[in-house]
Structure formats: structure tokens, C-alpha cells
N, CA, C and O atoms as CSV, one atom per row, in Angstrom:
chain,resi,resn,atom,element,x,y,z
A,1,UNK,N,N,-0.456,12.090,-21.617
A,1,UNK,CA,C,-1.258,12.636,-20.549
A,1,UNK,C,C,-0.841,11.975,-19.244
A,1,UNK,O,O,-0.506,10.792,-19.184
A,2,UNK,N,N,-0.870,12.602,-18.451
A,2,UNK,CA,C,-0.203,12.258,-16.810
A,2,UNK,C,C,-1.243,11.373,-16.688
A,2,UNK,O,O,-2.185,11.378,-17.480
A,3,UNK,N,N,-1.129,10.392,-15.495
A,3,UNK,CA,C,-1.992,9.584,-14.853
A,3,UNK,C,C,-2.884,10.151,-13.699
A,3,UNK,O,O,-2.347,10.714,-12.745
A,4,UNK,N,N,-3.641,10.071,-13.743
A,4,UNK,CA,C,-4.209,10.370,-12.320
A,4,UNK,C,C,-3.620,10.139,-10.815
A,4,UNK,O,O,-2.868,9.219,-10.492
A,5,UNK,N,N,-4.104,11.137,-9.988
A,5,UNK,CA,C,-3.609,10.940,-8.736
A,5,UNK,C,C,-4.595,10.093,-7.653
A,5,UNK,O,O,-5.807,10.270,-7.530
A,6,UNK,N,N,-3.961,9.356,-7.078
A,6,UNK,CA,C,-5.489,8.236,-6.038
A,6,UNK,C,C,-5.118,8.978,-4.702
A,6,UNK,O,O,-5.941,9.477,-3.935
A,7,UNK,N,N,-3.862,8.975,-4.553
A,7,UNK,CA,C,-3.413,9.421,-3.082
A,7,UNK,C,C,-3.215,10.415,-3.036
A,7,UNK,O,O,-2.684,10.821,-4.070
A,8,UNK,N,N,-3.447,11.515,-1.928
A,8,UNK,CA,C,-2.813,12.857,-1.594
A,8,UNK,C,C,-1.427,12.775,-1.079
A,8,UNK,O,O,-1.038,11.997,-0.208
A,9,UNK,N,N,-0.625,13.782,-1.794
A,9,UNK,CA,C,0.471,13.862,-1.389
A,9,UNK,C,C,0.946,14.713,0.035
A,9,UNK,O,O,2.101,14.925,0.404
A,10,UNK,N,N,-0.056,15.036,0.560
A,10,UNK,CA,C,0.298,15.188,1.932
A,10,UNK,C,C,-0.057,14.218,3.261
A,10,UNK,O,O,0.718,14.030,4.199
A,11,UNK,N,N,-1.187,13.739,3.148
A,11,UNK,CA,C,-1.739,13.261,4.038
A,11,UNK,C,C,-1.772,11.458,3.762
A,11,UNK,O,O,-2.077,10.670,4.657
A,12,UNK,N,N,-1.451,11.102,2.564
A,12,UNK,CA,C,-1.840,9.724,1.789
A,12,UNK,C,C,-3.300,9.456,1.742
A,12,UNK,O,O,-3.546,8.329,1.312
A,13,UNK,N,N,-4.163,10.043,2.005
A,13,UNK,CA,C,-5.788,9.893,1.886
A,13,UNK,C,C,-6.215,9.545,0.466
A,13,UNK,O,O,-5.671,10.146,-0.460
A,14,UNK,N,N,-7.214,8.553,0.199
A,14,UNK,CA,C,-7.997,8.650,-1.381
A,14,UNK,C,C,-8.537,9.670,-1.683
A,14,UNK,O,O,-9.488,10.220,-1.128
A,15,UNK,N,N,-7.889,10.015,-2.689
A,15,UNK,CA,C,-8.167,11.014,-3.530
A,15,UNK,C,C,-9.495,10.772,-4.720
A,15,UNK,O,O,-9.292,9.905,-5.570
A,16,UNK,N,N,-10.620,11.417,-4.758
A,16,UNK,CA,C,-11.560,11.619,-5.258
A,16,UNK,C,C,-11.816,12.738,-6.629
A,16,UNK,O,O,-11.653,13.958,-6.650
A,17,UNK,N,N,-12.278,11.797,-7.739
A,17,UNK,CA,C,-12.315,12.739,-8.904
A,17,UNK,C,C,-13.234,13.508,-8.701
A,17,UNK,O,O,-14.327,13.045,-8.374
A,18,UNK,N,N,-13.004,15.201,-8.870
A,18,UNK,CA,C,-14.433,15.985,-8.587
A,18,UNK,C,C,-14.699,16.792,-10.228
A,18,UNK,O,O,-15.803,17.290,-10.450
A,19,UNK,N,N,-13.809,16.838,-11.085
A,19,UNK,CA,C,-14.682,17.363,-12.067
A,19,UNK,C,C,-14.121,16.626,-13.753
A,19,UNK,O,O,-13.014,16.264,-14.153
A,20,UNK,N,N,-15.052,16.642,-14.191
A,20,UNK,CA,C,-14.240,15.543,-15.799
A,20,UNK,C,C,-14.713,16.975,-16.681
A,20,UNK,O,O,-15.550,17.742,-16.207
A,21,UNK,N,N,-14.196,17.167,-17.741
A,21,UNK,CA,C,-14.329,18.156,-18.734
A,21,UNK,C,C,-14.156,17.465,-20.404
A,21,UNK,O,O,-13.791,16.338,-20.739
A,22,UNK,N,N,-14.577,18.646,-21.236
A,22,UNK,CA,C,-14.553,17.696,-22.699
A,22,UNK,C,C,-13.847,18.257,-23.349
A,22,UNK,O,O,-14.350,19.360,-23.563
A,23,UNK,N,N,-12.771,18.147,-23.904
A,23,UNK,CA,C,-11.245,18.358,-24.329
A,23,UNK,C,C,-12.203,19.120,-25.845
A,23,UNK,O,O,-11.830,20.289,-25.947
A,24,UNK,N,N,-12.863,18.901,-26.537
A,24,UNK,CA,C,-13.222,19.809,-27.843
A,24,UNK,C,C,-14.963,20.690,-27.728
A,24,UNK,O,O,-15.583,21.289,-28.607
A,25,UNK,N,N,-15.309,20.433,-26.312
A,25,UNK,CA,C,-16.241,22.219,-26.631
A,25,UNK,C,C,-16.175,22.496,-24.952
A,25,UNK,O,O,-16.937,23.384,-24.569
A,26,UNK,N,N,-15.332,21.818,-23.890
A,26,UNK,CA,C,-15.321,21.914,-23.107
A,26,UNK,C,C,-16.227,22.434,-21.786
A,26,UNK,O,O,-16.111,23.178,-20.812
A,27,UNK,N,N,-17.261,21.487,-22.451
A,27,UNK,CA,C,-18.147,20.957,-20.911
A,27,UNK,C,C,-17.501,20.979,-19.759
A,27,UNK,O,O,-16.280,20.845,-19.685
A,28,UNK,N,N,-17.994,21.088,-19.118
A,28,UNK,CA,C,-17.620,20.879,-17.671
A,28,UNK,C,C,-18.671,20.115,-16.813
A,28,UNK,O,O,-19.847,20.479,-16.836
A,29,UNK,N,N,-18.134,18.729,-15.819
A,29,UNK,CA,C,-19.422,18.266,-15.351
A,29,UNK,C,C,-18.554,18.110,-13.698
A,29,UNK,O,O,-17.554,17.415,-13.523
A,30,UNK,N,N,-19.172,18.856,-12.746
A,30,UNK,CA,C,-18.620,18.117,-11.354
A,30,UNK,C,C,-19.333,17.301,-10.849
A,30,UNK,O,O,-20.507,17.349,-11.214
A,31,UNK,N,N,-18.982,16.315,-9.906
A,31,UNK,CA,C,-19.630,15.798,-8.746
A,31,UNK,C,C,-18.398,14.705,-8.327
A,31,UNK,O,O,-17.197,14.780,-8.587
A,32,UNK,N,N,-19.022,13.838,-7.706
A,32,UNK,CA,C,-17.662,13.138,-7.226
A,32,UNK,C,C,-17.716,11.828,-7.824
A,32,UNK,O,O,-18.758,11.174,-7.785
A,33,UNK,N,N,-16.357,11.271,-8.538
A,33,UNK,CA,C,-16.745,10.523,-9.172
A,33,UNK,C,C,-15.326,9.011,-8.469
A,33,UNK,O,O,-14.190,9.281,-8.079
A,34,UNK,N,N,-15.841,7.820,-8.522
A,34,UNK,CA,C,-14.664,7.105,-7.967
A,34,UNK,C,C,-14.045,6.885,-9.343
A,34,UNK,O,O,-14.682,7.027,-10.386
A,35,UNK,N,N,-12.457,6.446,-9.264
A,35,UNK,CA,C,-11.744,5.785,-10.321
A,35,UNK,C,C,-11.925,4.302,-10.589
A,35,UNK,O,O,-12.643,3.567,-9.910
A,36,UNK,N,N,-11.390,4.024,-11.375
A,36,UNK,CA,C,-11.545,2.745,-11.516
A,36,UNK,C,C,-10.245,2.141,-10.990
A,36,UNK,O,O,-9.122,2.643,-11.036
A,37,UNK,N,N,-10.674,0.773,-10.397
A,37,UNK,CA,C,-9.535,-0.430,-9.574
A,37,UNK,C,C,-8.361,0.112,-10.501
A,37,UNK,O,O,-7.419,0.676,-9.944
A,38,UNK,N,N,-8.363,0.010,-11.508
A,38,UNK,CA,C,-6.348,-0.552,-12.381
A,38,UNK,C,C,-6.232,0.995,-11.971
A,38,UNK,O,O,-5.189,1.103,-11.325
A,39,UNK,N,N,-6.919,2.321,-12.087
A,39,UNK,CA,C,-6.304,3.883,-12.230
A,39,UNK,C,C,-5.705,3.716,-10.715
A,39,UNK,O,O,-4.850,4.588,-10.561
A,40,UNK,N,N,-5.853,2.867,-9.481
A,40,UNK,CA,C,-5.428,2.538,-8.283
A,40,UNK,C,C,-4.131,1.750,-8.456
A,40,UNK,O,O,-3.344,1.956,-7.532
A,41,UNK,N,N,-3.692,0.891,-9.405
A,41,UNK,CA,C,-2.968,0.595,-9.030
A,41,UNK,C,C,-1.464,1.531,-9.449
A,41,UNK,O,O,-1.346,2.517,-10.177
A,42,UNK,N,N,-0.261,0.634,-8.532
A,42,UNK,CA,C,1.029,1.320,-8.656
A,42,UNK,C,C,1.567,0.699,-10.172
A,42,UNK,O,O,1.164,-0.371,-10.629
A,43,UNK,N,N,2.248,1.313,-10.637
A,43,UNK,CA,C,2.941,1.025,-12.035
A,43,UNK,C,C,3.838,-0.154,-11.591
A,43,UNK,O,O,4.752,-0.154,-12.415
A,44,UNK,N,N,4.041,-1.137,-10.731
A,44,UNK,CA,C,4.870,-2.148,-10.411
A,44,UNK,C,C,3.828,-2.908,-10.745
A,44,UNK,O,O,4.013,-3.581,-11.760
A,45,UNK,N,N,2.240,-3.082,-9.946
A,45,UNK,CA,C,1.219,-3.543,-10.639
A,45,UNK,C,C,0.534,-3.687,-11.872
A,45,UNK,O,O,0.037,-4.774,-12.167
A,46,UNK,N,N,0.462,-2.781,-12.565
A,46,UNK,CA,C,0.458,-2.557,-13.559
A,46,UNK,C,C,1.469,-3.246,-14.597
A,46,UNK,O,O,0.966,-3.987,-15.441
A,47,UNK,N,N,2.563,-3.095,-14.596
A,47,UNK,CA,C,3.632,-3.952,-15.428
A,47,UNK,C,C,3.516,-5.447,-15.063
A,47,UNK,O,O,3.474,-6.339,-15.910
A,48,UNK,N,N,3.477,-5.609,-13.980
A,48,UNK,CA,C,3.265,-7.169,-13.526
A,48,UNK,C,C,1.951,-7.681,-14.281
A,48,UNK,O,O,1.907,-8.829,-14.722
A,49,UNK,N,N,0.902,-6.805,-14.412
A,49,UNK,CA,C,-0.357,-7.578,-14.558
A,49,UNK,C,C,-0.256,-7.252,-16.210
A,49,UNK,O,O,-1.029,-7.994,-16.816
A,50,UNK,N,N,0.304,-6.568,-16.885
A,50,UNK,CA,C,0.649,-6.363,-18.610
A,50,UNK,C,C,0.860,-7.562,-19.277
A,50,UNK,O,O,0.465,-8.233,-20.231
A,51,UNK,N,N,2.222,-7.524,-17.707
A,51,UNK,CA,C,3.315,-8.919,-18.184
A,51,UNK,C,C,2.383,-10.511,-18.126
A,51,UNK,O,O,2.697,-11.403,-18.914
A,52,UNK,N,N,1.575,-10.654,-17.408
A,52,UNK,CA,C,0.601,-11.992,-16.930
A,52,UNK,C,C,-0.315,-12.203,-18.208
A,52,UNK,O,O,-0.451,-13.291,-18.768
A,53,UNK,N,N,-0.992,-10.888,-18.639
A,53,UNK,CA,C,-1.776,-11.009,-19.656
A,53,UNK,C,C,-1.602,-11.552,-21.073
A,53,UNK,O,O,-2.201,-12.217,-21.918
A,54,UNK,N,N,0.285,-10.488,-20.736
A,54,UNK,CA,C,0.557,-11.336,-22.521
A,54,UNK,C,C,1.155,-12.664,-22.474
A,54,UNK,O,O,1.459,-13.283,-23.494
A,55,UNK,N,N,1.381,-13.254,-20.870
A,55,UNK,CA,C,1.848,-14.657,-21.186
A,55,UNK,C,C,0.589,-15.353,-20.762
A,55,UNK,O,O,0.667,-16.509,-20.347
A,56,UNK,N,N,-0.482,-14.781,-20.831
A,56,UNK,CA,C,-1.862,-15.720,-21.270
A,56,UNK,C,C,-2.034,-16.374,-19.764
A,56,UNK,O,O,-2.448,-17.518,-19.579
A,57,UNK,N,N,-1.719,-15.627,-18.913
A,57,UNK,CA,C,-1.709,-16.228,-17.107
A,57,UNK,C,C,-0.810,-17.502,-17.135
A,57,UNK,O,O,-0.962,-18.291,-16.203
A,58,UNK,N,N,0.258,-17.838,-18.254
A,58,UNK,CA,C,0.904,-18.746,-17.840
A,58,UNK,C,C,2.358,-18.595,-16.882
A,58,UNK,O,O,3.341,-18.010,-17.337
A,59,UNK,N,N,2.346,-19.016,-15.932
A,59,UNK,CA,C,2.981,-18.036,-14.689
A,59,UNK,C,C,4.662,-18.719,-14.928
A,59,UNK,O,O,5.533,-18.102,-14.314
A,60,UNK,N,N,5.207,-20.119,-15.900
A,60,UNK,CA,C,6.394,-20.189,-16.440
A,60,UNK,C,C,6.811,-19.435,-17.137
A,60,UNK,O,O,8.017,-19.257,-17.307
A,61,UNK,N,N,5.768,-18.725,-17.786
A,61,UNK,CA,C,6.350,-17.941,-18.816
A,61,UNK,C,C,6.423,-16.659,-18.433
A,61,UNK,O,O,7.011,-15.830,-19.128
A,62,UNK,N,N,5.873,-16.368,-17.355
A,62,UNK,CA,C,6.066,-14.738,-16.680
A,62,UNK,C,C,7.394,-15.084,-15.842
A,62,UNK,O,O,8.183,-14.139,-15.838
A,63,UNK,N,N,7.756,-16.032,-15.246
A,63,UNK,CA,C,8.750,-16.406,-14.576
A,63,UNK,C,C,10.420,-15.890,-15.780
A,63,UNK,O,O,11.465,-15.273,-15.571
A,64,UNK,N,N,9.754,-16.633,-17.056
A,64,UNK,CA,C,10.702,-16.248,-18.042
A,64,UNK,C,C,10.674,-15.218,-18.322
A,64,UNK,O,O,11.788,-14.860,-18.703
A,65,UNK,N,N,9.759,-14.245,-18.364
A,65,UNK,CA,C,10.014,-13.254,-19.081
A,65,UNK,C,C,10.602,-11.904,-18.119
A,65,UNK,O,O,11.347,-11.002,-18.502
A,66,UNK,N,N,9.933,-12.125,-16.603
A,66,UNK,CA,C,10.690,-11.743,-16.096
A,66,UNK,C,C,11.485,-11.040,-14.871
A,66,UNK,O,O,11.552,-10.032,-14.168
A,67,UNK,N,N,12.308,-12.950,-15.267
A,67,UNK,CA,C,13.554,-13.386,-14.862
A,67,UNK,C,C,13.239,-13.547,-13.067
A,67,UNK,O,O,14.174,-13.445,-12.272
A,68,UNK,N,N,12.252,-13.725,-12.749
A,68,UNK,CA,C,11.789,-14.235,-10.989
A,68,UNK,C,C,11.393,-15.505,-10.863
A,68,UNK,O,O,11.006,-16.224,-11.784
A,69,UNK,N,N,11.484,-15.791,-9.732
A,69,UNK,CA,C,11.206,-17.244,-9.159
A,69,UNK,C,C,9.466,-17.572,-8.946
A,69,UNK,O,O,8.509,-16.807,-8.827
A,70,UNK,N,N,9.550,-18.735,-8.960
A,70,UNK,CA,C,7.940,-19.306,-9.229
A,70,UNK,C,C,7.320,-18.740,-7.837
A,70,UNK,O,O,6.129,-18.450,-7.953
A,71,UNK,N,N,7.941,-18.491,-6.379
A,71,UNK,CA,C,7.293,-17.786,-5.838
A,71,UNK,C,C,6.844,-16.267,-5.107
A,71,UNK,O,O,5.988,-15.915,-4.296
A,72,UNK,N,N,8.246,-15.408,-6.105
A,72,UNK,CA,C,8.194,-14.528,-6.287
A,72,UNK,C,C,6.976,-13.899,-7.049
A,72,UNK,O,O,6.334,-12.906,-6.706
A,73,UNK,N,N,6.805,-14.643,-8.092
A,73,UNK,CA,C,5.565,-14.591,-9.758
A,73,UNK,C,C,4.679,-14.779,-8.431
A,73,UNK,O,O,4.129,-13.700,-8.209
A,74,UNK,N,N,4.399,-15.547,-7.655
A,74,UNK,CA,C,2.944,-15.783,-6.893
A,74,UNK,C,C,2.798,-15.097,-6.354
A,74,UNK,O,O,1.594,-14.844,-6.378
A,75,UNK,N,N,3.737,-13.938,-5.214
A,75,UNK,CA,C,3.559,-13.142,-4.580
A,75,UNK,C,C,2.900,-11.743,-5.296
A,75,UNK,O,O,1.935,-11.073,-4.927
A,76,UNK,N,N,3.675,-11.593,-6.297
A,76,UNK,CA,C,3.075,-10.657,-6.788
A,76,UNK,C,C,1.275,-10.946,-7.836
A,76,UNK,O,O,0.406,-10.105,-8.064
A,77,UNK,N,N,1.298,-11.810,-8.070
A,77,UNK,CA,C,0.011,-12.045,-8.408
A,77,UNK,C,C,-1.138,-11.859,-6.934
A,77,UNK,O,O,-2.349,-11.656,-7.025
A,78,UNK,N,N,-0.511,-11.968,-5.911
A,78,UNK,CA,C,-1.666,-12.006,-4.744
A,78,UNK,C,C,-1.052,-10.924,-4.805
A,78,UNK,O,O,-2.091,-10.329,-5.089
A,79,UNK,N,N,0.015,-9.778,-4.795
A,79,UNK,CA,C,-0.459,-8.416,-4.183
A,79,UNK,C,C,-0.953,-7.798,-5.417
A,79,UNK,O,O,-1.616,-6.822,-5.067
A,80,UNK,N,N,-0.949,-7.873,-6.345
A,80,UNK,CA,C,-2.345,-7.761,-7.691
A,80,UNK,C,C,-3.667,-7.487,-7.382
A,80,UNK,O,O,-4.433,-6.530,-7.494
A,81,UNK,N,N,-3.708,-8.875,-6.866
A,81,UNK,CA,C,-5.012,-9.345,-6.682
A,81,UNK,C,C,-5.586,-8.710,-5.426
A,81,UNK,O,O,-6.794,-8.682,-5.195
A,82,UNK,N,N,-4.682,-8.217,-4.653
A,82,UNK,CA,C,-5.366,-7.634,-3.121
A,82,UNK,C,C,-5.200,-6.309,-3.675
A,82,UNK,O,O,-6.212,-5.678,-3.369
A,83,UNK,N,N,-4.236,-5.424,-4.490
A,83,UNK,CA,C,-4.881,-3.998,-4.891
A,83,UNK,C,C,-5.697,-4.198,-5.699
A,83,UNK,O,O,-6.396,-3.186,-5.674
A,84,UNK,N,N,-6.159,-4.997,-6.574
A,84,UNK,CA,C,-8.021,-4.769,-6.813
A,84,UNK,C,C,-9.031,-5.365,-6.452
A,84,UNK,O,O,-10.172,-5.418,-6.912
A,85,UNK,N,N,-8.258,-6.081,-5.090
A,85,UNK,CA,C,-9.987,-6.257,-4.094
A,85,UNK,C,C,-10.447,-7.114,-4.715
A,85,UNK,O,O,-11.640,-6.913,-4.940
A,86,UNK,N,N,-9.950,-8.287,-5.244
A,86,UNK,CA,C,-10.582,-9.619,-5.806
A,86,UNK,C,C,-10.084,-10.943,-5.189
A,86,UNK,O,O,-10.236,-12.065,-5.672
A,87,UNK,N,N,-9.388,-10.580,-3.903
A,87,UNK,CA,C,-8.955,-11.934,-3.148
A,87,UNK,C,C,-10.251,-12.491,-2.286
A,87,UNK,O,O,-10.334,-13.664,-1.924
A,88,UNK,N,N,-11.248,-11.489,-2.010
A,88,UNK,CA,C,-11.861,-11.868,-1.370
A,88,UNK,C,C,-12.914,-13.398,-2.123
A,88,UNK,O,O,-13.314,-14.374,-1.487
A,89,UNK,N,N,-13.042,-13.214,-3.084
A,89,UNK,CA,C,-14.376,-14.087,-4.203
A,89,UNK,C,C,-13.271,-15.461,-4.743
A,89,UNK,O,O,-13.498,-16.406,-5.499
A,90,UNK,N,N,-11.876,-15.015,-3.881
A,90,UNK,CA,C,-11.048,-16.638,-4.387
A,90,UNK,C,C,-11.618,-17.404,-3.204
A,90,UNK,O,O,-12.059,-17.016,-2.122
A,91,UNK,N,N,-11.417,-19.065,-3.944
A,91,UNK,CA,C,-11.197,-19.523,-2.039
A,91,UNK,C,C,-10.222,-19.593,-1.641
A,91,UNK,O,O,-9.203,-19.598,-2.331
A,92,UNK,N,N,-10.266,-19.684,-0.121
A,92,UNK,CA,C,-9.146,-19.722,0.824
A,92,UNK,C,C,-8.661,-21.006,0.926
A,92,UNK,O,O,-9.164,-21.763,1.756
A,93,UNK,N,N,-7.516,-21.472,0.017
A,93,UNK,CA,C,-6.554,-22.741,0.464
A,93,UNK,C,C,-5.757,-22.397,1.454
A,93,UNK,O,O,-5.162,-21.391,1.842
A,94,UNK,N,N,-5.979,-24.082,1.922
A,94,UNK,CA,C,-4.954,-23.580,3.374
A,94,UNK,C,C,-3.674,-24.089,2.692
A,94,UNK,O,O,-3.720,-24.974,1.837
A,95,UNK,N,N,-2.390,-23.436,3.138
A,95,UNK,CA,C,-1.359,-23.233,2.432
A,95,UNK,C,C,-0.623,-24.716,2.497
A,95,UNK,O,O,-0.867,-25.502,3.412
A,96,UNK,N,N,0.185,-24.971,1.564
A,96,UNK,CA,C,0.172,-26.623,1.444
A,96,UNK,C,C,1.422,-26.973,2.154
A,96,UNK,O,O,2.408,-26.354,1.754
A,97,UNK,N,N,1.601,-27.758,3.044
A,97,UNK,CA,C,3.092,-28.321,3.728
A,97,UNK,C,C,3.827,-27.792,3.196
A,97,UNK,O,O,3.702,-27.563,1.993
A,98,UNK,N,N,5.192,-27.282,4.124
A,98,UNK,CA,C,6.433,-27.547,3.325
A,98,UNK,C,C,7.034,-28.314,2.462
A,98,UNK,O,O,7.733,-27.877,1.548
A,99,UNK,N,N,6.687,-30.182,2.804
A,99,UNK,CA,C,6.952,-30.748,2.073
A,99,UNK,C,C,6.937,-30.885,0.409
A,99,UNK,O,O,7.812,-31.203,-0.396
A,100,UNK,N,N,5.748,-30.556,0.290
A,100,UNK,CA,C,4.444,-30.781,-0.628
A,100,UNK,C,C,5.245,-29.428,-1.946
A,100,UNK,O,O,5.294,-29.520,-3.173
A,101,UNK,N,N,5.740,-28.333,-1.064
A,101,UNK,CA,C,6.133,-27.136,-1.550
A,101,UNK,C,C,7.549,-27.161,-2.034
A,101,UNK,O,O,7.987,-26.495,-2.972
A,102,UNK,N,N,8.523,-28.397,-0.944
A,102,UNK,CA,C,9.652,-28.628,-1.798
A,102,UNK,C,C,10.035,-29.440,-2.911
A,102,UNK,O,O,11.010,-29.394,-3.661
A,103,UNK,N,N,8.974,-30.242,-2.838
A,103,UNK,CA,C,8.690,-31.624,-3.753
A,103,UNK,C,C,8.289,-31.010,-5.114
A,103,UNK,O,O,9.033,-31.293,-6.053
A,104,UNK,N,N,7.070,-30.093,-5.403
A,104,UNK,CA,C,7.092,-28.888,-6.157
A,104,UNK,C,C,8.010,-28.296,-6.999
A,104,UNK,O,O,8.000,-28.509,-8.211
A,105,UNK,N,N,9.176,-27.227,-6.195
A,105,UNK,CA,C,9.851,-26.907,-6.411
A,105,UNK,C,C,11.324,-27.529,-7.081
A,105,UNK,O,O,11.978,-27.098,-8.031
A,106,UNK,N,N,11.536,-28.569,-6.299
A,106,UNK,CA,C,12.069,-29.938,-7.211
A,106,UNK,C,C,12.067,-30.095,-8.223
A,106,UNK,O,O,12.855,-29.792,-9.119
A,107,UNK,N,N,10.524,-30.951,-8.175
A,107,UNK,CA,C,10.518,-31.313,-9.413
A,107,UNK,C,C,10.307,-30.217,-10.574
A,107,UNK,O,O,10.344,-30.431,-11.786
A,108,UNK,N,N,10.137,-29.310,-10.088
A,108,UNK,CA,C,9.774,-27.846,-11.223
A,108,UNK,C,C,11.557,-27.515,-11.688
A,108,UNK,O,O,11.743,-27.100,-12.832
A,109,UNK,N,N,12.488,-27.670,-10.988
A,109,UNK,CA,C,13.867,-28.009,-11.205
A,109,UNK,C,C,14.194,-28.809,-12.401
A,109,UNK,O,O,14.581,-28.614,-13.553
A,110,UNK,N,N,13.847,-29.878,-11.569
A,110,UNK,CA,C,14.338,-31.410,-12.256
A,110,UNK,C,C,13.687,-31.074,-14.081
A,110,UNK,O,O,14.366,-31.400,-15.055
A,111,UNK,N,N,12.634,-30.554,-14.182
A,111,UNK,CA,C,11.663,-30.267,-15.617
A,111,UNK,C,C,12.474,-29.343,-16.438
A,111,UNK,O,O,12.367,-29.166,-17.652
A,112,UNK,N,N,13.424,-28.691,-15.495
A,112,UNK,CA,C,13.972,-27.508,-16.621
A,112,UNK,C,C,13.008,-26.138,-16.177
A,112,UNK,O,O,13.250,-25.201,-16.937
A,113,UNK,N,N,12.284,-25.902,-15.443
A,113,UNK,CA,C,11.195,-24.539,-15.616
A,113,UNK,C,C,11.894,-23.653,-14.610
A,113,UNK,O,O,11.940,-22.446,-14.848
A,114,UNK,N,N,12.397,-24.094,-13.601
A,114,UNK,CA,C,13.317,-22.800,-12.994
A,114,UNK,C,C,14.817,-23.222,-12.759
A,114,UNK,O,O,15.141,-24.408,-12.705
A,115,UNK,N,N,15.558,-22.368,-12.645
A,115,UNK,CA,C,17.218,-22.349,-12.641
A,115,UNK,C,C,17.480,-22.807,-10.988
A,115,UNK,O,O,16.652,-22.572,-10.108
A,116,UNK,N,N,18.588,-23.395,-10.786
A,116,UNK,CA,C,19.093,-23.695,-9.866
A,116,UNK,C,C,19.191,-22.710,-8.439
A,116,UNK,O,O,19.076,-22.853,-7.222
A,117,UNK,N,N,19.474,-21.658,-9.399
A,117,UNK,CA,C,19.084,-20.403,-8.072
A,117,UNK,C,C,18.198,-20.415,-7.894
A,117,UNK,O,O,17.826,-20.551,-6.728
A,118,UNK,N,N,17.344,-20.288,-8.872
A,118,UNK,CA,C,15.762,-19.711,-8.313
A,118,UNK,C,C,15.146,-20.823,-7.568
A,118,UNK,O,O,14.285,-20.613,-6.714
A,119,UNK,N,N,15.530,-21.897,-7.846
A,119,UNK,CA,C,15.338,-23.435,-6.546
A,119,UNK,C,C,15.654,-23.041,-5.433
A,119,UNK,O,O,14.789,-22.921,-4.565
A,120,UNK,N,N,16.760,-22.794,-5.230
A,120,UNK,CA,C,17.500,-22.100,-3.958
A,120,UNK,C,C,16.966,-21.209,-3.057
A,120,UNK,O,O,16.298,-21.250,-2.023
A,121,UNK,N,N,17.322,-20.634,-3.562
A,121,UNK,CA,C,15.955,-19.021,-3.383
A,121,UNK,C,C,14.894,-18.953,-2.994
A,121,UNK,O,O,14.654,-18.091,-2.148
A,122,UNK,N,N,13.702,-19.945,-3.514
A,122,UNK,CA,C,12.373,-20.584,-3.364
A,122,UNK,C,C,12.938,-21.536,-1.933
A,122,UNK,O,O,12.333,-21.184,-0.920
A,123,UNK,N,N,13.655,-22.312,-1.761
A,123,UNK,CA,C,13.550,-22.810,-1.062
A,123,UNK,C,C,14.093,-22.314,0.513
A,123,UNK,O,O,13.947,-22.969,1.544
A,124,UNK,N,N,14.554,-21.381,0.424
A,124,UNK,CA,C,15.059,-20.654,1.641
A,124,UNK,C,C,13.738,-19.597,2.245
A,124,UNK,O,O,13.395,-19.154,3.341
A,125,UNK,N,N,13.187,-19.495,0.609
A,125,UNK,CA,C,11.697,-18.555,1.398
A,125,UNK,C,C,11.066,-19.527,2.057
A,125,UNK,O,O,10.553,-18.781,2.891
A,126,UNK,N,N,10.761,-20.380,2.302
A,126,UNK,CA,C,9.694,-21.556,2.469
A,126,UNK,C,C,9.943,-21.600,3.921
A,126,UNK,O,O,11.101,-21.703,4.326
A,127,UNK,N,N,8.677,-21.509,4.955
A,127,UNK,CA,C,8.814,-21.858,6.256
A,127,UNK,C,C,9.155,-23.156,6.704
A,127,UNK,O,O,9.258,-23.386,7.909
């Protein structure tokens, strides 16, 4: 079965469910009904948040499985988390030094948990 549509394909506007029906004596019920947060998200979301679940939110092992850098895995966990409108009920850390972020990344090196590129990489994103 196709997925539902959230956006209009002309205008990009939210798109609103107006009628559900019953596949074996076929009821019919309209009114307007919202979707639920995940039927919103994009299938990039969706695979990302599959992938988090079955590594039990352990974010080395989504890193391993796949194949992105420790702050790549974070980025996409906050744009997750901002298509279902649950960043707001986190708190707001203020974002930690550079230092603090290469020292991190280092030692997350030095442990074996990310590859030399992905050190690299991480560290060129870093303001």
C-alpha cells in the first residue's frame, strides 16, 4: 500500500486526511483527520530512526552500521528530532568549545570507534 501524502504537490501545503474507509464492508467516515508525526516524516528519516532503534540508540553502532561520522549520526538525530517536534521538551545545551569537541573526537579515534577519515572529516566540520 502507498504511503500517504503530507504535502501537496503543487503548492507544498499540509495536506489533511479527509476521509478513512473500511477495506471489508466499506464504511465510509469523513471529517478531517491529522496524521500522525512518523506518517510526516521523509523516508531518509525514517531509515535513520529504524536504523537508531535497532542499535538500541547506541549512536557507535549506528555510526557502524551506517558507515557516517559521529557528527554526521548527531545531525541527523536532531533533524529527526525537529521533524517530530520533540526538540522543544530537550534542554538547550550550550554547544561545547571547540576544544572540548576535538579532545572528543580524538580520543573517540585513539579508542578505535571512528576511522581516521571520519576524525578528519569531524574535524574540519567543527567551527
Amino acid at each position: 500500500m502507498a504511503k500517504a501524502l503530507t504535502r501537496c504537490p503543487v503548492c507544498e501545503g499540509t495536506l489533511k486526511i479527509s476521509e478513512l474507509s473500511c477495506s471489508q464492508c466499506d464504511t465510509r467516515i469523513q471529517s478531517q483527520f491529522e496524521s500522525c508525526r512518523f506518517c510526516r516524516l521523509t523516508s531518509d528519516h525514517l531509515a535513520f530512526i529504524e536504523t537508531f532503534l535497532r542499535c538500541e540508540g547506541n549512536i557507535s553502532r549506528v555510526e557502524k552500521e551506517m558507515g557516517l561520522s559521529y557528527p554526521t549520526v548527531r545531525n541527523r538525530l536532531s533533524g529527526a528530532l525537529a521533524a517530530l517536534q520533540l526538540t522543544e521538551s530537550l534542554p538547550v545545551e550550550p554547544p561545547a568549545p571547540p576544544s572540548f569537541q576535538r579532545r572528543d573526537l580524538l580520543e573517540a579515534l585513539a579508542r578505535g570507534e571512528i576511522s581516521a577519515e571520519e576524525a578528519a572529516v569531524a574535524l574540519r566540520e567543527l567551527p
